[in-house]
N, C-alpha and C positions, 0 to 999 in steps of 0.2 A: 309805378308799381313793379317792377323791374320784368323780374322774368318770368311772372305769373304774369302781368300785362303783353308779354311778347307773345304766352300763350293764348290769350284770349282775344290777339289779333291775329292770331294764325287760324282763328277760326275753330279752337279745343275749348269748348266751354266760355261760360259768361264769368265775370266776376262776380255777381251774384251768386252762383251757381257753386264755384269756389268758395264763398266763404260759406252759404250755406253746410257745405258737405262738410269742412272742416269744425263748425258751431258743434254739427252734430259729432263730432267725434273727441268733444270736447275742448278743443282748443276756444280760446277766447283772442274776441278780435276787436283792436282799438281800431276805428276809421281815420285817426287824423292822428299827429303824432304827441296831442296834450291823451286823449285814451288812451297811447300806447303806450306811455310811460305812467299810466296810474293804473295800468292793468301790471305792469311789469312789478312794480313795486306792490303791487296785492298779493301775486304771486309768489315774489321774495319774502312777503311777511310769512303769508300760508308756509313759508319752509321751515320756520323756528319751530 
């Protein structure tokens, strides 16, 4: 998880917790990296 994971061994919050606050601030979140490339490319359509 890189440096969101560093943080949430430092004891700043859950993962959970992060992705929740960012859903709510609209961000959209693939868990695995076949979601993160078909959110990506939804995304890039939504720009036409």
């Amino acid at each position: 998880m890189g440096h969101a994971g560093a943080i949430v061994s430092g004891g700043k919050g859950t993962a959970q917790g992060k992705m929740d606050a960012l859903r709510m601030a609209g961000v959209k979140i693939g868990l695995n990296p076949t979601e993160a490339g078909s959110l990506m490319a939804e995304i890039v359509n939504n720009l036409r």
